[in-house]
N, C-alpha and C positions, 0 to 999 in steps of 0.2 A: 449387192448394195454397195454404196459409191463408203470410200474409206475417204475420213477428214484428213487433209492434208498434214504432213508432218509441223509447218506454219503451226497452222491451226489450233494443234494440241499444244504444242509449246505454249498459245499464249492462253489457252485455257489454262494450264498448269499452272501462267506464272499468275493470273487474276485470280484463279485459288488461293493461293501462295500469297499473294497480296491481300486479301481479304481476311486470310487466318490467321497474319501477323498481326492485321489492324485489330482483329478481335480480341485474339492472346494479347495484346498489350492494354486498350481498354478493361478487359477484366483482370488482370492484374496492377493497374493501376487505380482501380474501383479497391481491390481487397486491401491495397494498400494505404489508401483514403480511410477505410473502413478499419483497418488494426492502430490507424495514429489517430484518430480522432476522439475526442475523451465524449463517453456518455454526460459526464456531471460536467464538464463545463467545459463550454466553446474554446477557452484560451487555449487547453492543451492540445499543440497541433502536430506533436511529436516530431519534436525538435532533434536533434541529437542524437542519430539512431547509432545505437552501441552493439559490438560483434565480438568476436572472442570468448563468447561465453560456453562454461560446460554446460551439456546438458544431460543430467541424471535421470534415468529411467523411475519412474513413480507410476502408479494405477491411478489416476485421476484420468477423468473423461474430460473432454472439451470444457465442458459448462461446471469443472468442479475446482472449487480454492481450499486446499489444506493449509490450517492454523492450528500453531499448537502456540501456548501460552508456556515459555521456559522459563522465567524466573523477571520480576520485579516492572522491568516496562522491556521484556524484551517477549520478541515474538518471533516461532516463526512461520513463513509464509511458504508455502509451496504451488507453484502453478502449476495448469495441464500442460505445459512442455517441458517443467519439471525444475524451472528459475527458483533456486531457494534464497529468498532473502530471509535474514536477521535485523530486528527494529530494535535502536536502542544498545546496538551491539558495546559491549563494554570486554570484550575478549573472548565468551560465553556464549555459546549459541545453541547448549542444548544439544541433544542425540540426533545425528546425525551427519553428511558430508558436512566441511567446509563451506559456508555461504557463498555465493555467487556478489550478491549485493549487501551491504550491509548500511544502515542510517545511523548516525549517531546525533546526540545532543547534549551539550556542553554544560549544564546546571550544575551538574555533579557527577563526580568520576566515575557513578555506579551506571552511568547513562551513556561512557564515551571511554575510548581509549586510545592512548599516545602512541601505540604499537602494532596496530590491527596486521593481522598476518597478509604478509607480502603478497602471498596467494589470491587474495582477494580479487575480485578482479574490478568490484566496484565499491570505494569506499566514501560515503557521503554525509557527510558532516552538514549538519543542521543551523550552523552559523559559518561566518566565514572569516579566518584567520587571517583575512587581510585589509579588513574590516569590509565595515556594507554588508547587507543582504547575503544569505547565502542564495543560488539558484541551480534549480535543479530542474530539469527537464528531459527528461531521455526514454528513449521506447528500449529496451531490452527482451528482445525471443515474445512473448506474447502479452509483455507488462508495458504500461505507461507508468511510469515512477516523476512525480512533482512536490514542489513541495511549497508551502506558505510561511514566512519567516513571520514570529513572533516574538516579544520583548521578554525581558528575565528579570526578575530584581537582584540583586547585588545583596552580598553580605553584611553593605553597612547603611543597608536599607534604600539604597539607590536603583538606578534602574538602568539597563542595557539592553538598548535597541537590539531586535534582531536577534537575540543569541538563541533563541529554540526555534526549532523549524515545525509543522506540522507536516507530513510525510503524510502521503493521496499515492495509492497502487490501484492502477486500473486494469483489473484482467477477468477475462471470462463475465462480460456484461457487469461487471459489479465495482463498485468505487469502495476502497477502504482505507481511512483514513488511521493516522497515529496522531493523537496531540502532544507525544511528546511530554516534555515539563512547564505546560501550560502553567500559565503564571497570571494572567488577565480575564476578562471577559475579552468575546470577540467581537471585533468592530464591524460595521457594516461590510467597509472595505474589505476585511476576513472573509466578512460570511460569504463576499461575492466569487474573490477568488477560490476559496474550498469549494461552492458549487455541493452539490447532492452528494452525500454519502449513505451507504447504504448498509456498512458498519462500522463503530467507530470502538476504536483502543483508546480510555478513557483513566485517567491518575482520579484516583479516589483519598487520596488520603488527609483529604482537606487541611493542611499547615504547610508545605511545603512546594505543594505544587497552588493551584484554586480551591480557595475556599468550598466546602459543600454545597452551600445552596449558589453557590454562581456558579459551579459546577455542573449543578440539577439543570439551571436558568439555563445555559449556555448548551447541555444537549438537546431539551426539548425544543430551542431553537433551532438545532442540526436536524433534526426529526430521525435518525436514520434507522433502520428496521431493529438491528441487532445493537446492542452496546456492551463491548465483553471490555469488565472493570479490570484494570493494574494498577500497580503504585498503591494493596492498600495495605496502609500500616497497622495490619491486626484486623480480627474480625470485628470490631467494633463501627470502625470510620468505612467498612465494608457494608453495616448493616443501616447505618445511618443513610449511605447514600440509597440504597435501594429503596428504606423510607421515603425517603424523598424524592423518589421516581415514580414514587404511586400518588395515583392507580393510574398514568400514562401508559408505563410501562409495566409487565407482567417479569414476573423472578425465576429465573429455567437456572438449575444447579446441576453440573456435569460430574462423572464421577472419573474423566480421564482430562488430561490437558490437551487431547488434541479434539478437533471437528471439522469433517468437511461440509461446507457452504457452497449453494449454488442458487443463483439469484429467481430461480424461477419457484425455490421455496422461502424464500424471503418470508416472514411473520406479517399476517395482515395486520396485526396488531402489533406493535414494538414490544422488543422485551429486552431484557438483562440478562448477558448468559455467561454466568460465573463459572468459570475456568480454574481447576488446582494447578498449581505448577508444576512442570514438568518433572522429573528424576534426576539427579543431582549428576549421575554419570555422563558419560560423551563419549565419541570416538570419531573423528574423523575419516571420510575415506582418502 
């Protein structure tokens, strides 16, 4: 049998070789379309892609988001590549490593702090110290982190554009917002940039953050499957609100502060799922 010329093979080699780079690059540029692209809403087009980050080994599979609820409006969030962010971080993040990312919001000190440890590697304040909007957009390991600036009232009954942010983590198909020290109803405009959420970290204590029933008014407008309450002061403005989520939403009582969530069991029915706060100890790794 006649052998293909040395030519020959060469240039089959190289039109292989040209045809699985053309491949390899389309499908990694598809997955990469695919990790910055926000499920709940078209704006987020993962802007700002951020690097540097540890990553902590966790048992989470693909499709799984660990939240534990630490204390007051802080949360924290662990992804399947193992991104730990703290919400709300006020110096306190509860048992376990040092946060990776942490969000803060300026209402009150117990929401934000002046000193966040150096280590950090991402520290994101919910208003902006130099006035204007704060803006947040950035893809971090397997998260979309954005955020919606909202207004604050003032101490002497005035009002400050901008100073809370609403904080949206988009990971493992699931959008999960923080509002923060919501202080308003939300305005159309709100409702457009938030987009779908599919659970929401919600201030219950009706005085100091939103009233109750605009509180009530303003999730069943957010529709979103899960709504685990913070910020409540005392079991009373805790039980009020849950009143006032019926019968939309159904009442689930945890006997631990943490839960993993994975969007493929999301509640066909919405519910409420009251979280204890975490154990007062810590350690850093």
């Amino acid at each position: 049998m006649m052998q293909p010329s040395a030519a020959f093979q060469t240039g089959v080699h190289l039109s292989v070789a040209v045809a699985l780079c053309g491949f390899l690059i389309a499908l990694f540029s598809g997955v990469a379309q695919a990790t910055t692209a926000s499920r709940c809403l078209a704006l987020a087009d993962g802007r700002n892609p951020a690097s540097g980050v540890r990553i902590v080994p966790v048992a989470l599979k693909a499709d799984e988001v660990q939240i534990t609820y630490v204390t007051h409006s802080t949360f924290r969030i662990v992804t399947p590549q193992g991104l730990n962010i703290a919400t709300d971080y006020a110096g306190f993040a509860g048992v376990g490593p040092l946060p990776d990312v942490v969000t803060m919001n300026h209402a009150h000190e117990t929401h934000f702090t002046y000193f966040p440890d150096p280590k950090i590697k991402h520290v994101l304040r919910g208003w902006n110290p130099a006035g204007g909007p704060a803006e947040h957009h950035l893809k971090i390991l397997d998260t979309l982190i954005r955020n919606v600036p909202t207004d604050i009232r003032t101490w002497d009954g005035g009002r400050e554009a901008d100073g809370n942010s609403i904080f949206i983590f988009e990971v493992a198909g699931l959008c999960i917002g923080h509002l923060g020290h919501l202080h308003h109803e939300l305005a159309p405009d709100d409702l457009a940039h938030i987009g779908q959420l599919d659970i929401v970290f919600a201030p219950v204590d009706g005085s100091f953050t939103l009233d109750l029933p605009n509180m009530v008014k303003t999730l069943k407008v957010l529709k979103a499957s899960i709504v685990i309450p913070m910020h409540a002061f005392g079991p009373s403005s805790l039980q009020r609100f849950i009143e006032g989520m019926a019968p939309d939403f159904t009442a689930e009582y945890s006997d631990i502060p943490k839960v993993v969530v994975r969007a493929s069991d999301l509640p066909v029915r919405p519910k409420i799922l009251v979280l204890p706060e975490g154990p007062s100890g810590f350690s850093w790794d």
